[in-house]
VMD Tcl script that draws the C-alpha trace (Angstrom):
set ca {
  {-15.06 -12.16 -9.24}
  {-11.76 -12.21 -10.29}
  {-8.55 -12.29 -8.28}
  {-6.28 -8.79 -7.79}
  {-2.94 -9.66 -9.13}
  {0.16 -8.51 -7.34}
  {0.74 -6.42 -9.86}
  {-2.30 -4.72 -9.10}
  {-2.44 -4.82 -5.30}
  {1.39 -2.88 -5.30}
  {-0.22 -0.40 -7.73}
  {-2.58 0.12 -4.75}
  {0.47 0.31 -2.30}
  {1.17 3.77 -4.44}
  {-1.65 4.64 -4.34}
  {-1.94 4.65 -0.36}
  {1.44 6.43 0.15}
  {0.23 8.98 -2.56}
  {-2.53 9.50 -0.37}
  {-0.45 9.26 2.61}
  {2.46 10.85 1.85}
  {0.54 14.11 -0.06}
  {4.02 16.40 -0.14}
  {6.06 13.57 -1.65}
  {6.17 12.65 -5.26}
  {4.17 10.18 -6.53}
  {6.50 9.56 -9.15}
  {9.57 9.02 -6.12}
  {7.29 7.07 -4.09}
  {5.99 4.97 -6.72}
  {10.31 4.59 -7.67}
  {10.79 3.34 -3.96}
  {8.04 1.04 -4.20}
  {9.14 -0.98 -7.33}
  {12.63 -1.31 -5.39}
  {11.43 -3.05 -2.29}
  {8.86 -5.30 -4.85}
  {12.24 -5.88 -6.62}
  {13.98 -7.07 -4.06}
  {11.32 -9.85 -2.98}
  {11.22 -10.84 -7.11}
  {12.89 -13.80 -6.00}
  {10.67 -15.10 -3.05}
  {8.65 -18.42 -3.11}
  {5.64 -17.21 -0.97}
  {3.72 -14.38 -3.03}
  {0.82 -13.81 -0.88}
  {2.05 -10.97 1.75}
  {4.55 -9.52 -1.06}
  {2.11 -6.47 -1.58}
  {2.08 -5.55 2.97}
  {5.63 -6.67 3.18}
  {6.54 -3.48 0.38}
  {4.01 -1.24 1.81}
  {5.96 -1.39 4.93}
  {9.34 -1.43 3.44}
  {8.62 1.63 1.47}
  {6.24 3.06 3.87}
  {9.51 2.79 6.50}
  {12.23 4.18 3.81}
  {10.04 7.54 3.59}
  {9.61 8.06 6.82}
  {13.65 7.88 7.17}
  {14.20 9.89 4.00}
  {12.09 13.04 6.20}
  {8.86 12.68 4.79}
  {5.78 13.33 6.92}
  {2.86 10.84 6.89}
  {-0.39 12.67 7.37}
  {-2.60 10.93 9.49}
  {-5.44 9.66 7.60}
  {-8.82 9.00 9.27}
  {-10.43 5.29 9.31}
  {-13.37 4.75 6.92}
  {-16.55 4.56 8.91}
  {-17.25 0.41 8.86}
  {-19.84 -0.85 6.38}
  {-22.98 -2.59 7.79}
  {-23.40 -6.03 6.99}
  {-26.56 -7.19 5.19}
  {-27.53 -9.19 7.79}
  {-27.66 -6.11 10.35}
  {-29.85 -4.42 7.81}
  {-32.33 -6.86 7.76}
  {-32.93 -7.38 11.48}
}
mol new
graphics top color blue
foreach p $ca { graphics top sphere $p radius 0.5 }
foreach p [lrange $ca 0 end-1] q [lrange $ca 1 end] { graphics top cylinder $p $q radius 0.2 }
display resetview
């Protein structure tokens, strides 16, 4: 399997706040999330640049007004190994 790129896990982030954030624009909240991944362009350590936007953008939406609606957990997935005992 191959790796997600960053490119492709801060897609994701969009697609969470989309999700999250259902009365705000995807095209705005996709426009705040390219910002914050701007602003870490420069950092050393890539791994936790896709949570460290999430938050960042998740945070400047909240503080711009918009409402988060509360999204339910998935229901966990069995493990294989539950399945066969």
């Amino acid at each position: 399997m191959e790796p997600v790129s960053e490119s492709q896990e801060v897609e994701k982030v969009v697609e969470r706040l989309t999700g999250r954030f259902p009365d705000t624009s995807p095209i705005e909240i996709a426009a705040i999330v390219q910002e914050e991944h701007g602003k870490l362009a420069q950092s050393r350590i890539r791994d936790f640049i896709p949570v460290l936007v999430e938050h960042e953008a998740r945070d400047r939406l909240r503080q711009k007004g918009h409402i988060a609606q509360h999204l339910e957990p998935e229901a966990p997935q069995q493990s294989l190994l539950s399945e066969a005992g």
